[in-house]
C-alpha positions in Angstrom: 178.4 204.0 99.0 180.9 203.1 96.7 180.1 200.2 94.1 183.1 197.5 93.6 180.5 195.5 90.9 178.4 196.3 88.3 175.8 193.4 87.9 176.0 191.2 83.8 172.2 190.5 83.5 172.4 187.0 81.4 168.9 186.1 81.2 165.1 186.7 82.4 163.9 183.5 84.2 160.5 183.8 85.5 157.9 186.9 84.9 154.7 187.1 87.2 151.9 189.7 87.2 154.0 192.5 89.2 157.5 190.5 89.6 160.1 189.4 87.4 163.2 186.4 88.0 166.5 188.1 86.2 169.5 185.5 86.4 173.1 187.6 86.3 177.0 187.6 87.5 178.5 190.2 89.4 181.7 191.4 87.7 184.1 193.6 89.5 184.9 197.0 88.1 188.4 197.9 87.2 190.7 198.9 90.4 188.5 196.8 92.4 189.5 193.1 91.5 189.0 190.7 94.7 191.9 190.1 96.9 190.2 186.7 98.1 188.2 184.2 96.5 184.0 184.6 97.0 182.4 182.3 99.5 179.2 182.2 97.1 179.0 180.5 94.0 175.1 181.7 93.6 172.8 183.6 95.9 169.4 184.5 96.0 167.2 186.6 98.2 163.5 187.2 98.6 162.5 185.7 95.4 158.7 184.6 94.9 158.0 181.4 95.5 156.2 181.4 92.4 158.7 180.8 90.3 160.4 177.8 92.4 160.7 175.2 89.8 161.7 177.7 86.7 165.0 178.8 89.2 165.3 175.2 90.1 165.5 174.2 86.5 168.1 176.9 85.9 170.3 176.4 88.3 170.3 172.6 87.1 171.0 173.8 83.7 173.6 176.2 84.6 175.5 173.4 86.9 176.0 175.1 89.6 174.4 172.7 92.5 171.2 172.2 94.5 172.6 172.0 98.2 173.2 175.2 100.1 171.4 177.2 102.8 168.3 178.4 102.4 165.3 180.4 103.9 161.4 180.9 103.5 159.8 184.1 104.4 156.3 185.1 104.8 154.6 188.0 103.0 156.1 190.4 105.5 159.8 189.4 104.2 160.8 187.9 108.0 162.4 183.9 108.0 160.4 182.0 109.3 162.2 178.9 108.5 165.6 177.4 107.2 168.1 175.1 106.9 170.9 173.5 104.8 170.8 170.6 102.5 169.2 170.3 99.3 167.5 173.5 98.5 164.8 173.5 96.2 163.4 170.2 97.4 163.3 171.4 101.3 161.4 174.4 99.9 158.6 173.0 98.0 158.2 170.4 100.9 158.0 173.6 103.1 155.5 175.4 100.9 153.6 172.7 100.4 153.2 172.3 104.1 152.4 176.0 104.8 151.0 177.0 101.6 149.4 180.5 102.9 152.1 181.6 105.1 155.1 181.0 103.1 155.4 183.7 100.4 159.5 184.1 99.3 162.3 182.3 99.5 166.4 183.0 100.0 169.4 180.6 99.3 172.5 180.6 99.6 175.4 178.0 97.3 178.6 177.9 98.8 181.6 177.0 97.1 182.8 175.3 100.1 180.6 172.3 101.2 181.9 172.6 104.8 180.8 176.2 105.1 177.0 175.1 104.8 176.9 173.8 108.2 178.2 177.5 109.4 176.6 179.5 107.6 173.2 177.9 108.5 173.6 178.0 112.2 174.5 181.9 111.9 171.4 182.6 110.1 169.2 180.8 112.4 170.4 181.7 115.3 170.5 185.3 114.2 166.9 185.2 113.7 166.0 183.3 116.5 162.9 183.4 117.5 161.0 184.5 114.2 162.0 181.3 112.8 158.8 180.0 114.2 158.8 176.6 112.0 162.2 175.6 113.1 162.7 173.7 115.9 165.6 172.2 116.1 168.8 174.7 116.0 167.1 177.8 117.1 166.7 179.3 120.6 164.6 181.5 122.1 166.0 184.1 124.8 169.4 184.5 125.8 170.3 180.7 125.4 173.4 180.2 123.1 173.4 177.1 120.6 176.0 174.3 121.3 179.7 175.2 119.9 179.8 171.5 118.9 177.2 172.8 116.3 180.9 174.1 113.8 183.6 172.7 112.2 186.4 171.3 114.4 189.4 174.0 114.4 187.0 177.1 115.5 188.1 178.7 118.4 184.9 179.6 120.5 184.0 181.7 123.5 181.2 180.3 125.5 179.0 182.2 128.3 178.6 179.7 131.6 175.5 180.7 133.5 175.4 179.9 136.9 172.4 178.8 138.3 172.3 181.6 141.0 175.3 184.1 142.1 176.1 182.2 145.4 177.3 179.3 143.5 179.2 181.2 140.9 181.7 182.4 143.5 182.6 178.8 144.7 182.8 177.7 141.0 186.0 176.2 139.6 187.1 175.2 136.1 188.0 171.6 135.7 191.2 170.1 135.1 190.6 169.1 131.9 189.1 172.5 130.5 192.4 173.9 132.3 194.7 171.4 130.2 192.5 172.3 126.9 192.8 176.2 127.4 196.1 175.7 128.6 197.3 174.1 124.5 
C-alpha cells in the first residue's frame, strides 16, 4: 500500500506499564497534497482508557473541541457502546458505569458539526448488535434505522417489508410518495 502521509509526532501524552499516548499531525508527502478538505479535525482509536483525563486535558489545551463521536470497547477491542455529543464526559460516565467491561476508547472531532449526527448513526448501525449498551439507535437483525435519523437533503433508499407475500402484490405506493419521488 502506498502511503500519502507520513505522521509529525508532537508530543508523548500519557505512558502506562505496557502502553504509551503519542499526540501527532498527519502531513501529506509531496505529490500527494489533498484535493478536498479532511472531514476530521482529530481522531483517536483504541486508546486506553487509562489515560482519559491526560487526552482530555490536551485536547482542551490544544483547542481543538470536546464534542464528536465516540466509542468504548471492551478488552477484546469490539464497541460496545457510542454516541455523539460531548466526548470525554460521556466516556467517563460510561466507564464509571461499567468499570470492568469497558477497556478502550475511540473518537472521532469533525470539522463539521452537522456531520456528527451522520457519522454516529453509521457507526452504530454498522456494529449493530455488539453495541450491547446502546439502546436507542441500534438494531438488531435485518431492521433498518429511520432515514429521518440524517440531515435533510440526503437522498435515501429505503427497503418496505411486507408483512407476508400475498399482500405485497396488491400493494400500491401512495399519492403523496408518488408526488415526492416524482420532484
Amino acid at each position: 500500500m502506498v502511503r500519502s502521509t507520513r505522521r509529525l509526532i508532537e508530543k508523548e501524552v500519557w505512558k502506562g506499564e505496557r502502553q504509551k499516548v503519542i499526540f501527532g499531525l498527519l502531513e501529506p508527502l509531496p505529490g500527494h497534497e489533498p484535493k478536498v478538505g479532511n472531514l476530521f479535525l482529530c481522531i483517536g482509536e483504541k486508546i486506553p482508557f487509562e489515560c482519559l483525563m491526560e487526552v482530555k486535558k490536551h485536547v482542551q489545551q490544544k483547542k481543538i473541541g470536546v464534542d464528536g463521536v465516540y466509542m468504548a470497547h471492551d478488552s477484546y477491542g469490539v464497541p460496545r457502546y457510542g454516541g455523539r455529543g460531548h466526548i470525554f464526559r460521556r466516556l467517563a460516565s460510561r466507564k464509571k458505569e461499567y468499570p470492568k467491561e469497558l477497556v478502550y476508547f475511540s473518537f472521532y472531532i469533525v470539522k463539521e458539526k452537522n456531520h456528527e449526527k451522520e457519522l454516529e448513526n453509521v457507526i452504530l448501525r454498522a456494529a449493530g448488535p455488539q453495541m450491547t449498551m446502546n439502546k436507542v439507535k441500534v438494531r438488531t437483525g435485518t431492521q433498518p434505522g429511520s432515514v429521518r435519523d440524517y440531515e435533510p437533503g440526503t437522498h435515501f433508499y429505503v427497503r418496505i417489508d411486507s408483512p407476508n407475500p400475498a399482500a405485497k402484490r396488491g400493494r400500491t405506493i401512495s399519492k403523496r410518495v408518488s408526488r415526492k419521488l416524482e420532484e
